[in-house]
Backbone as CSV, one residue per row, in Angstrom:
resi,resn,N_x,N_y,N_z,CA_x,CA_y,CA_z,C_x,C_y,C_z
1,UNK,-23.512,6.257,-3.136,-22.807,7.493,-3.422,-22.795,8.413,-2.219
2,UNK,-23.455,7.906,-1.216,-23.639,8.429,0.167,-22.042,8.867,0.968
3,UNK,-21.942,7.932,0.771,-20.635,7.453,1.596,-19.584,8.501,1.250
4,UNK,-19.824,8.471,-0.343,-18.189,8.808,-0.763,-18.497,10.845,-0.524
5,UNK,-19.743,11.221,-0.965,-19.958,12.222,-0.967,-19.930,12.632,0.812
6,UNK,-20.582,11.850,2.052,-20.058,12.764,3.574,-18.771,12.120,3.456
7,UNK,-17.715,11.856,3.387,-16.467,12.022,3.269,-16.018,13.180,2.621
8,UNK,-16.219,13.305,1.710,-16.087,14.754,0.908,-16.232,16.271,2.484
9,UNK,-17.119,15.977,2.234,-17.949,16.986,3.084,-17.227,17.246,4.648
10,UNK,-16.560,16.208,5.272,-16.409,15.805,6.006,-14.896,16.342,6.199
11,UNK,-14.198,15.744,5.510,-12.902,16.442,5.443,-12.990,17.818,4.478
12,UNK,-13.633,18.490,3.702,-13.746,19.717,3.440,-14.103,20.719,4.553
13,UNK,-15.214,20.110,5.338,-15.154,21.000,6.379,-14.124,20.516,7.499
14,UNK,-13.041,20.223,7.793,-12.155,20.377,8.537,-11.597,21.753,7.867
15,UNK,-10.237,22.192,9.370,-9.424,22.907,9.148,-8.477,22.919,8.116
16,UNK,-8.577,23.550,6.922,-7.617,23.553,5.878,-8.077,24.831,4.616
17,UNK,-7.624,25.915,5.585,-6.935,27.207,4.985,-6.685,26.642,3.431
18,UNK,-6.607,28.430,2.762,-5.849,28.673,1.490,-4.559,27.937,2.179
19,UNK,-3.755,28.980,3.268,-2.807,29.171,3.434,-1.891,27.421,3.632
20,UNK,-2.889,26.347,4.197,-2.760,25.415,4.589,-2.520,24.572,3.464
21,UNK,-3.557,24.632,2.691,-3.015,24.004,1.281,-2.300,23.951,0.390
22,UNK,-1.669,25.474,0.494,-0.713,26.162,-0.732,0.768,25.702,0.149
23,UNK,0.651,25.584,1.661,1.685,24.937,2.468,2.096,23.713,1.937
24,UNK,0.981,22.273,1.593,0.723,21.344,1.844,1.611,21.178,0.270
25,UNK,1.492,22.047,-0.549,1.063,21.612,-2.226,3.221,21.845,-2.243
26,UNK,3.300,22.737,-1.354,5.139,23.600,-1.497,5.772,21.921,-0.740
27,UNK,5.209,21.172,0.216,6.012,20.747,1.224,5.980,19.080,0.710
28,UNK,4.950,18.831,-0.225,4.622,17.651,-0.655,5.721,16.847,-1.482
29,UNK,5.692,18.067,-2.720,7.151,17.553,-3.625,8.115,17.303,-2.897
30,UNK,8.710,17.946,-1.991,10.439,17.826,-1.758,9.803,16.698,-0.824
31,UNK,8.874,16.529,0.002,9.425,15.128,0.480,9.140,13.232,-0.327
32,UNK,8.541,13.915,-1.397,8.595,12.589,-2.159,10.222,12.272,-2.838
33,UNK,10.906,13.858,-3.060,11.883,13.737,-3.702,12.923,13.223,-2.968
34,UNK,12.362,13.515,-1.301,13.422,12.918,-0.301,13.499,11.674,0.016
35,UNK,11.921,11.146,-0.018,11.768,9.388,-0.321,12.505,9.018,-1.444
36,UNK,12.567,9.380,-2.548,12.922,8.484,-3.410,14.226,8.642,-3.419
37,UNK,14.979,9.381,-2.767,16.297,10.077,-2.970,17.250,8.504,-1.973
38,UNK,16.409,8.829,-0.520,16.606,8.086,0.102,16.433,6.332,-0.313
39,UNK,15.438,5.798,-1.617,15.198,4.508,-1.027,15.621,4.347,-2.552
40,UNK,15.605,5.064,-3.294,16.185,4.490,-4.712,15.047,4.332,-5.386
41,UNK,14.412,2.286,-6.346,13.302,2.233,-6.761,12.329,1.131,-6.220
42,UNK,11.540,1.099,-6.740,10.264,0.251,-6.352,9.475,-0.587,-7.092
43,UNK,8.491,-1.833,-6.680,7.426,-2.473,-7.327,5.971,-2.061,-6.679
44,UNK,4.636,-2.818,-7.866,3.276,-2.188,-7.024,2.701,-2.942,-5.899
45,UNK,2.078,-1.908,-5.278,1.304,-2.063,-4.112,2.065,-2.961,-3.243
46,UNK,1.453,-3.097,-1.795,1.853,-4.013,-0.724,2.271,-5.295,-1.126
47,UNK,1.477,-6.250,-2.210,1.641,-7.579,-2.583,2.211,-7.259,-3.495
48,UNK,2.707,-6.331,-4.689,3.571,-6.725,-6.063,2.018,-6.714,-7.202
49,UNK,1.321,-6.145,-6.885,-0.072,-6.339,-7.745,-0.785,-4.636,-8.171
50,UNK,-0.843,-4.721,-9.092,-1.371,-3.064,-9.914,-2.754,-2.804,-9.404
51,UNK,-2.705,-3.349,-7.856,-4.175,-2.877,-7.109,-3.751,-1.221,-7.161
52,UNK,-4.119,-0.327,-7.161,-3.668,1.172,-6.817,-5.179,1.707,-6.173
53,UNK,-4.814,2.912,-5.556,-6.092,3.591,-4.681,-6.119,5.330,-5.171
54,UNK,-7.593,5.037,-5.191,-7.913,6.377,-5.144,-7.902,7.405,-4.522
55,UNK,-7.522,8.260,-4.915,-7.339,9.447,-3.602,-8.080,9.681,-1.972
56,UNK,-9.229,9.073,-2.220,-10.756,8.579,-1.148,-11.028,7.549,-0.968
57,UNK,-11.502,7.770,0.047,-12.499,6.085,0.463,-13.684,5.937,-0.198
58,UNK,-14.296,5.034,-0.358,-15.464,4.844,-1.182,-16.340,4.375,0.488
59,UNK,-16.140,4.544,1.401,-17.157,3.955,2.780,-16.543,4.835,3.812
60,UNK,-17.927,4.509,4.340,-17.996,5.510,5.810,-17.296,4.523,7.144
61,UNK,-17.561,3.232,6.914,-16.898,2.561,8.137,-16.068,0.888,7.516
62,UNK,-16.578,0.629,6.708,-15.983,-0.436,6.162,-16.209,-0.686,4.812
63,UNK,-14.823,-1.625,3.959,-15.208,-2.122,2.453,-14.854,-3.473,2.719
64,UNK,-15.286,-4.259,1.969,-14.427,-5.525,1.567,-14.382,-5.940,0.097
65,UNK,-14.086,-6.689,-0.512,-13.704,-6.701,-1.481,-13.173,-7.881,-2.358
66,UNK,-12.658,-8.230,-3.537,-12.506,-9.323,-4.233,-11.537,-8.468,-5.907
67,UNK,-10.773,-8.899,-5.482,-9.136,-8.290,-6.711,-8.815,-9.515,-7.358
68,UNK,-8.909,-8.775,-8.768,-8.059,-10.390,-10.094,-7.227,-9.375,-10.609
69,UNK,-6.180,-9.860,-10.921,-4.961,-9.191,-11.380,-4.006,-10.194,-12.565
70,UNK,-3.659,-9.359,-13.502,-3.263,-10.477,-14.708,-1.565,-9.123,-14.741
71,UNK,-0.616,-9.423,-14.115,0.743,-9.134,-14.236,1.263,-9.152,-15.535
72,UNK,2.183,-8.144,-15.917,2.619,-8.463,-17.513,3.209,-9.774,-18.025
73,UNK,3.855,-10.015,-16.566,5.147,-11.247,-16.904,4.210,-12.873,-16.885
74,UNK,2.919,-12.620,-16.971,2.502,-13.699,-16.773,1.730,-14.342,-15.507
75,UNK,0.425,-15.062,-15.753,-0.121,-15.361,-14.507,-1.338,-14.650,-14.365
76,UNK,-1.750,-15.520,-12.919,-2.982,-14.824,-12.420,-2.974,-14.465,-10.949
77,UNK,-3.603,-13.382,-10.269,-2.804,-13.282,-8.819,-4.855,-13.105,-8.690
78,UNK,-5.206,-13.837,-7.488,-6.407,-13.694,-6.279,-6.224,-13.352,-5.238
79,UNK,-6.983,-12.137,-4.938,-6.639,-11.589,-3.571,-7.933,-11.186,-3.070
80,UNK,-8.161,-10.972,-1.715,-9.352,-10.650,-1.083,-8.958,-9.042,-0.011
81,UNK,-9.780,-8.649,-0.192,-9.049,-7.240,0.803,-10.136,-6.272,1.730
82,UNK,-9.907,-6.439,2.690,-10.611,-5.798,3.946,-9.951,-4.022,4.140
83,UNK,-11.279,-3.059,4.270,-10.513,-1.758,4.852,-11.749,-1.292,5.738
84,UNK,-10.787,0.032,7.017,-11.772,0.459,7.510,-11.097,1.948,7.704
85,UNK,-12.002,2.485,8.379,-11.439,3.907,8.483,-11.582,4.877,9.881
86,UNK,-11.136,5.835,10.151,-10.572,6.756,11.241,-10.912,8.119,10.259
87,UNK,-12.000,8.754,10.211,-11.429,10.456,10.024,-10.681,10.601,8.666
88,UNK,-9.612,11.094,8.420,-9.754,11.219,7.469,-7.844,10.177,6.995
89,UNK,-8.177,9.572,7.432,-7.203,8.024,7.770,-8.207,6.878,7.041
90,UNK,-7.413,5.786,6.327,-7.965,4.119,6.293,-6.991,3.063,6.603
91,UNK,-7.032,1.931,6.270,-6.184,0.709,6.540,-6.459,-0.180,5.750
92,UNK,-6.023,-0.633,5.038,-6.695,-1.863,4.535,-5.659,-3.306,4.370
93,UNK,-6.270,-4.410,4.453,-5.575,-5.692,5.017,-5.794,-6.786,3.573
94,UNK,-4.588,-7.330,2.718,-4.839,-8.090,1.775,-4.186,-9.192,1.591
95,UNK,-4.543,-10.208,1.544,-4.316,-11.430,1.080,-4.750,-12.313,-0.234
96,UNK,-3.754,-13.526,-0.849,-4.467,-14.170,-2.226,-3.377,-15.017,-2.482
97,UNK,-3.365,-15.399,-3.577,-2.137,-16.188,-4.633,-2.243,-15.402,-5.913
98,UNK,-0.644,-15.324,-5.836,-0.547,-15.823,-7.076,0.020,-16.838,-8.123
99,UNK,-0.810,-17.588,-9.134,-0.641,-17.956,-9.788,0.604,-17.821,-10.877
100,UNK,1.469,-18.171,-10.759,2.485,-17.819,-12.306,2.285,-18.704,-13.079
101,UNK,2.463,-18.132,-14.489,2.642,-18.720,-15.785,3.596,-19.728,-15.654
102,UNK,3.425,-21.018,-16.089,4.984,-22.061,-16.240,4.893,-22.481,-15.327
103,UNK,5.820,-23.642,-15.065,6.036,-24.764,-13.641,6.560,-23.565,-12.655
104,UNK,6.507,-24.080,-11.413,6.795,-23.108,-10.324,5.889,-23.295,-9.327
105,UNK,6.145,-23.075,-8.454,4.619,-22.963,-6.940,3.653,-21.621,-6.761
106,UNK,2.696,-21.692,-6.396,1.918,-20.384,-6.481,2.202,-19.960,-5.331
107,UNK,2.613,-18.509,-5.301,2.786,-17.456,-4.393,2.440,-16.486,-3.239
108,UNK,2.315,-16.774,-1.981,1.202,-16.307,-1.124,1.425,-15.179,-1.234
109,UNK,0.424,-14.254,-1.154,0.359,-12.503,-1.120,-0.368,-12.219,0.092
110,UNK,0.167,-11.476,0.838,-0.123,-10.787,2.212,0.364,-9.204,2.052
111,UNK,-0.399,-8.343,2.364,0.046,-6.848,2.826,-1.030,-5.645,3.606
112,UNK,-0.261,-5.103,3.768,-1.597,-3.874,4.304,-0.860,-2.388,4.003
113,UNK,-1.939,-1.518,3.644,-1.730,0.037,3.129,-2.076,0.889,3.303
114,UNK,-1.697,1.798,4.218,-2.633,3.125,4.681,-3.124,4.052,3.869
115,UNK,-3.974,5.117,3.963,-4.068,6.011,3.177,-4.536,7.159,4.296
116,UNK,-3.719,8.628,3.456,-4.237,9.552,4.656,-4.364,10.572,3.460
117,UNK,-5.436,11.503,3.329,-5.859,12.586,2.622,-5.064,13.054,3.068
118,UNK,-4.189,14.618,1.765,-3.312,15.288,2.656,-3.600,16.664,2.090
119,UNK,-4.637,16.365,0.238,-4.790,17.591,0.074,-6.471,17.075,-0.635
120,UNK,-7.276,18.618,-0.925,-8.398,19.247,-1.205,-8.115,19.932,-1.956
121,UNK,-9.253,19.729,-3.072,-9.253,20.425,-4.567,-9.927,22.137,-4.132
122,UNK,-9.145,23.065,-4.728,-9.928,24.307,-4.727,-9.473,24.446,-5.474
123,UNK,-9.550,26.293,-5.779,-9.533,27.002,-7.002,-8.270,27.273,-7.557
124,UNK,-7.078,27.189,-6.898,-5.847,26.868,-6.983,-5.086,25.650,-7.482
125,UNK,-6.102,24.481,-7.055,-5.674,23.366,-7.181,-6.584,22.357,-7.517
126,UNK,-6.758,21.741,-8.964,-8.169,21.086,-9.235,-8.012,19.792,-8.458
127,UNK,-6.894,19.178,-7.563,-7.254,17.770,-7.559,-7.297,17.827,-6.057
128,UNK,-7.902,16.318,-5.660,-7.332,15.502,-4.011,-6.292,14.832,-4.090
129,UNK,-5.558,14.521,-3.068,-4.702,13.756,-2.735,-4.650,13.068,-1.560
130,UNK,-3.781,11.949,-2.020,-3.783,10.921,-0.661,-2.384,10.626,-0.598
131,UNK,-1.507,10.088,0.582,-0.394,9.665,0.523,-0.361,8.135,0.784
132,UNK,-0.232,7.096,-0.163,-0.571,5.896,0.315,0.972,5.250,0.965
133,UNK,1.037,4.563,1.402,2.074,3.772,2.489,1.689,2.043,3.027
134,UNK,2.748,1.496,2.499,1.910,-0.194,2.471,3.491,-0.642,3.011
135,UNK,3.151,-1.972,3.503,4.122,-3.172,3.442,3.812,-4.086,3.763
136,UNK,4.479,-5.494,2.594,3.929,-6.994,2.451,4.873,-7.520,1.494
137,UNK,4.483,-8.641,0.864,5.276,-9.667,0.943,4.580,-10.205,-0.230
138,UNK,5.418,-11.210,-0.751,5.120,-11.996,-1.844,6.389,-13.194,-1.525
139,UNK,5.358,-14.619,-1.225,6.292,-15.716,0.018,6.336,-17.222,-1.102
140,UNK,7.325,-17.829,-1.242,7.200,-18.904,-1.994,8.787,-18.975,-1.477
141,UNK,8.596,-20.809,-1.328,9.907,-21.693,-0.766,10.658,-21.022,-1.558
142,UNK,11.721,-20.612,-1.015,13.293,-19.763,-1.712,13.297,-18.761,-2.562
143,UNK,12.145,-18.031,-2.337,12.227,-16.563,-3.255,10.965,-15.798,-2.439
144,UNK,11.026,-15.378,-1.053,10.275,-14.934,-0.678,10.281,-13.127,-0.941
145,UNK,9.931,-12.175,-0.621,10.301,-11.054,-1.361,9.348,-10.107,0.019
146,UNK,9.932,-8.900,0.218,9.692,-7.651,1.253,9.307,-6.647,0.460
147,UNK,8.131,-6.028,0.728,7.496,-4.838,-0.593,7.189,-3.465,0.193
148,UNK,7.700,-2.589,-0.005,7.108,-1.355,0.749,6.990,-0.460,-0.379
149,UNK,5.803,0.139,-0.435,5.399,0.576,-1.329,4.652,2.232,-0.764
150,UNK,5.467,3.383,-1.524,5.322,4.991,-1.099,4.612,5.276,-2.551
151,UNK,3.477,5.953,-2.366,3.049,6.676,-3.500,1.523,7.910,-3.107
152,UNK,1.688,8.716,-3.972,0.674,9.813,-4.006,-0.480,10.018,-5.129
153,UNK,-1.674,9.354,-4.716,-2.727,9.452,-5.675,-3.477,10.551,-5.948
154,UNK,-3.572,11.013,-6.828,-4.109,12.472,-7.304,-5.358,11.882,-8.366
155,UNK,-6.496,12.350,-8.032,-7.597,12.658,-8.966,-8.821,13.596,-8.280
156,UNK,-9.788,13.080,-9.145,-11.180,13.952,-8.821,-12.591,13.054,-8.831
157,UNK,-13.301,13.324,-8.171,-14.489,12.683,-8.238,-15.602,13.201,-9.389
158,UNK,-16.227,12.576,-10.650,-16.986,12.888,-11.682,-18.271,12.611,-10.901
159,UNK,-19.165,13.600,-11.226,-20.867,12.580,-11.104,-21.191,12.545,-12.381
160,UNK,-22.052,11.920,-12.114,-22.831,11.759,-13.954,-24.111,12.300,-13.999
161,UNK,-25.047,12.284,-14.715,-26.239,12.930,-14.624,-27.366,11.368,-14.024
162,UNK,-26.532,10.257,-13.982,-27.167,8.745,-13.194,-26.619,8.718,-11.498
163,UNK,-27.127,7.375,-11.068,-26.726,7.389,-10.145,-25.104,7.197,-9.734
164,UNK,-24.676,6.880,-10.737,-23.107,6.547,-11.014,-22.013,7.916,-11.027
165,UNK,-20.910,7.535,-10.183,-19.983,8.355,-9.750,-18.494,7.533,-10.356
166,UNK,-17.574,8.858,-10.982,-15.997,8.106,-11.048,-15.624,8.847,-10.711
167,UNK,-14.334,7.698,-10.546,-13.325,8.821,-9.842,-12.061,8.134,-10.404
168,UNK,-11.440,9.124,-11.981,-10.012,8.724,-12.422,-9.384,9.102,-11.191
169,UNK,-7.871,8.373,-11.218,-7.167,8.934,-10.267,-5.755,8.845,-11.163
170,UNK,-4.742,9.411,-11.110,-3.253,8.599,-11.080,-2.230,8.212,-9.679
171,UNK,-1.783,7.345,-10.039,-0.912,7.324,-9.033,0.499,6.610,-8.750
172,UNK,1.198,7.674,-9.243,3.413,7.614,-9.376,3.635,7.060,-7.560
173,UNK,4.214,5.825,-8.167,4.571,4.741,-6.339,5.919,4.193,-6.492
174,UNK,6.624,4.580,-5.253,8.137,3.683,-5.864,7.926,2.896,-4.807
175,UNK,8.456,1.658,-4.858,8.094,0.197,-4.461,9.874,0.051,-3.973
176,UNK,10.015,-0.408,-2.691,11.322,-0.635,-2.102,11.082,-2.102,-2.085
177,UNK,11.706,-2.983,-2.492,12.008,-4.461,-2.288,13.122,-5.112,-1.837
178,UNK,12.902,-5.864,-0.542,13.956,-6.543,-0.045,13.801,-8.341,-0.353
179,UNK,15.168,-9.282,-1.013,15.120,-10.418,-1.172,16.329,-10.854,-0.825
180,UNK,16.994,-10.482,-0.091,18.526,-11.150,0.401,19.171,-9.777,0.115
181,UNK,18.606,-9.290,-1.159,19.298,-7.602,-1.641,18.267,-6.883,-1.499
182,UNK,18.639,-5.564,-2.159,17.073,-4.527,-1.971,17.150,-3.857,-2.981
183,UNK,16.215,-3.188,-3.637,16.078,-3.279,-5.222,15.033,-1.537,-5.118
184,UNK,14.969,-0.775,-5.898,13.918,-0.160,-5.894,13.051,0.096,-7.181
185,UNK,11.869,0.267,-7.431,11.271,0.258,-8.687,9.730,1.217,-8.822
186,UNK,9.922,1.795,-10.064,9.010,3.256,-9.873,7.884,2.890,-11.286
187,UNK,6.732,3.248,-10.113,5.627,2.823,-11.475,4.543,4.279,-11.490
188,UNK,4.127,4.237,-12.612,2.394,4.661,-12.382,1.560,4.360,-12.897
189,UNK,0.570,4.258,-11.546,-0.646,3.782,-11.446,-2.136,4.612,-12.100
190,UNK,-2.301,3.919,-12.741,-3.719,4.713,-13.833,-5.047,3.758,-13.280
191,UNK,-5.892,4.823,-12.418,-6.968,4.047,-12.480,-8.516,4.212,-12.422
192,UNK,-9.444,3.683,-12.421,-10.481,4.408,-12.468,-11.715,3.876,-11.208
193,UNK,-12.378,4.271,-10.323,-13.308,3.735,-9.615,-14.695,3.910,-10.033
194,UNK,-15.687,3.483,-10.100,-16.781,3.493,-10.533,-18.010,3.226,-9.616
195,UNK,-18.685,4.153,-9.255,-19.571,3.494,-7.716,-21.093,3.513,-8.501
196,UNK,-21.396,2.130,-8.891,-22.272,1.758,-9.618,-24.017,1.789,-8.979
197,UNK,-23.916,1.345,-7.784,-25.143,1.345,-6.924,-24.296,1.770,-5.213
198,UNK,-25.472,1.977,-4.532,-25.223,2.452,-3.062,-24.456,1.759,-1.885
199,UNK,-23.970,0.555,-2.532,-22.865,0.192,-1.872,-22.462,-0.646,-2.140
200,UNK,-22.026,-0.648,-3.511,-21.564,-1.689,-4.673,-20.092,-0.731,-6.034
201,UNK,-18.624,-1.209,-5.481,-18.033,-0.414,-6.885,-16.922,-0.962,-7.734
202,UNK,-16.885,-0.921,-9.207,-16.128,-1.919,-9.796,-14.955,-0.586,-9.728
203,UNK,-13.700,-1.207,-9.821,-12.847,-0.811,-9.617,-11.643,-1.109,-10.704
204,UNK,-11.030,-0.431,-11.759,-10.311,-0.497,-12.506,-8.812,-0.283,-12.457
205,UNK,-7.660,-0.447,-12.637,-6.345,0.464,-12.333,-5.546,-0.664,-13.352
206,UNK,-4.579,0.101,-13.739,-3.099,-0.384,-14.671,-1.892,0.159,-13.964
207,UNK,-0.991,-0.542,-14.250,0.257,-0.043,-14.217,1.313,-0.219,-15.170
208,UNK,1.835,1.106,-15.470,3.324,1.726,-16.202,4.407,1.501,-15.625
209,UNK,5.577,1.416,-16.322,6.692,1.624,-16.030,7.965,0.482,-15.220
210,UNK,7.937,0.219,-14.217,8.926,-1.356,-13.510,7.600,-2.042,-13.177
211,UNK,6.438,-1.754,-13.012,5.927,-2.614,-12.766,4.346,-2.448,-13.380
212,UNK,4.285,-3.206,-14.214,3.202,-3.153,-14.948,2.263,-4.373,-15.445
213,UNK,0.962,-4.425,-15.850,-0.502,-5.217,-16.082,-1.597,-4.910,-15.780
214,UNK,-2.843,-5.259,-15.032,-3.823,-4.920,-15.294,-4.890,-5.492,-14.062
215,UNK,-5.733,-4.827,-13.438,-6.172,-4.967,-12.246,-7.523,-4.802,-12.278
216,UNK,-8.570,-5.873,-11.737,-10.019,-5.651,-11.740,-10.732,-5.949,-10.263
217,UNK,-10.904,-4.895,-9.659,-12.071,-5.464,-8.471,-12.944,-5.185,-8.248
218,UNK,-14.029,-5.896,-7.619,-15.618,-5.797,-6.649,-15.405,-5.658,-5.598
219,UNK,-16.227,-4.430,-4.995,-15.879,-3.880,-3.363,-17.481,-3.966,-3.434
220,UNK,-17.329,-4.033,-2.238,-18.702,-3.836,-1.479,-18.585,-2.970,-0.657
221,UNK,-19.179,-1.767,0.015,-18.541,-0.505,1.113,-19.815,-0.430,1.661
222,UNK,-19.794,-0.292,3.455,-20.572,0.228,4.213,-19.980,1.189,4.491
C-alpha cells in the first residue's frame, strides 16, 4: 500500500492550484467531446479486452501481471502485461490469445496504453483522473483488426480499517477500429482494484455498452 499511497503524495504535492484544476475540470469535457466528435465509435482497451485502468498506478517503478478475460460473444482471451512509470506518466505493454468459442483460429493480442494523471480530488471535486490512450491489435489469418482506444478513468482510493486498499474506478472509452473499414464503438468500464498485501493486487473490471464481459487479473507491483 506503499506504493500507491507516495504516488498519491507525490503528485499531490506537485504544482496544481485551485485555479489549475477548476482549468483542468472546464477543458477536459470539450476535448473528449472533440475526440469523439472527430473519431465517431469504439471497442475495449488496446487488445479488444474489458482490461480497464484505474485512475493510478498501483507501483513506484514497475508491475507485471497475468489477465483472464471471458468476452460476451464468447471465449477465453490470456494475456500477460508489463508496466512502468515516469512521474506522474505509465506505459504498459500486453500480449495473449484469444481463444473463441466455435471452430476458428485463436487470436493473437498485442497492445500498449499510456496513462497520464490529469486531475486530483479536492473539495470541489471528489475524484482522480487519468486520461488513458492505447493502440493494438487483435491478428488472425484474414480478419486482423487496428484498436485505438481514448478513455478517462475517474475514481477514488478507499482504505479499510485492514491492510487492504480499493480503488472503484469508472471508465467511458471509445475504441476506434480499423479492418479494411473503420468502425467506432463506446463502452464503460466498471472496475474495481484491490491491493491485498504489499505488493500483491487482484484486479476486477466489466464492460457496458459496444463492448462488453468480464475481466480478472493478478499484478504483482514494485
Amino acid at each position: 500500500m506503499t506504493e500507491r499511497i507516495v504516488e498519491d503524495r507525490v503528485t499531490d504535492a506537485e504544482p496544481s492550484s485551485r485555479g489549475k484544476n477548476m482549468l483542468r475540470r472546464r477543458l477536459l469535457p470539450g476535448a473528449l467531446v472533440l475526440l469523439v466528435s472527430a473519431v465517431g465509435d469504439l471497442t475495449a482497451q488496446a487488445t479488444g479486452t474489458t482490461t480497464f485502468n484505474a485512475p493510478y498506478r498501483a507501483f513506484s517503478g514497475s508491475e507485471f501481471g497475468v489477465l483472464l478475460s471471458f468476452p460476451n460473444g464468447g471465449g477465453t482471451a490470456f494475456e500477460g502485461a508489463y508496466r512502468v512509470s515516469s512521474g506522474r506518466f505509465d506505459i504498459g505493454f500486453k500480449g495473449g490469445i484469444l481463444d473463441a468459442s466455435g471452430p476458428g483460429n485463436a487470436v493473437l493480442l498485442i497492445g500498449t496504453e499510456a496513462r497520464e494523471r490529469v486531475l486530483t480530488h479536492s473539495a470541489d471535486f471528489p475524484l482522480d483522473g487519468a486520461l488513458i490512450l492505447g493502440v493494438g491489435g487483435r491478428f488472425v489469418s484474414g480478419n486482423s483488426e487496428l484498436i485505438i482506444p481514448v478513455g478517462l478513468s475517474l475514481g477514488r482510493r478507499l482504505d479499510t480499517q485492514s491492510s487492504v486498499s480499493i480503488v472503484p474506478y469508472v471508465q467511458p472509452t471509445m475504441f476506434v477500429t480499423v479492418d479494411g473499414g473503420s468502425d467506432v464503438l463506446f463502452a464503460l468500464g466498471l472496475g474495481a482494484d484491490f491491493r491485498l498485501s504489499h505488493s500483491f493486487d487482484l484486479r476486477l473490471s466489466a464492460g457496458l455498452g459496444d463492448v462488453e464481459g468480464v475481466s480478472l487479473g493478478a499484478v504483482w507491483v514494485h
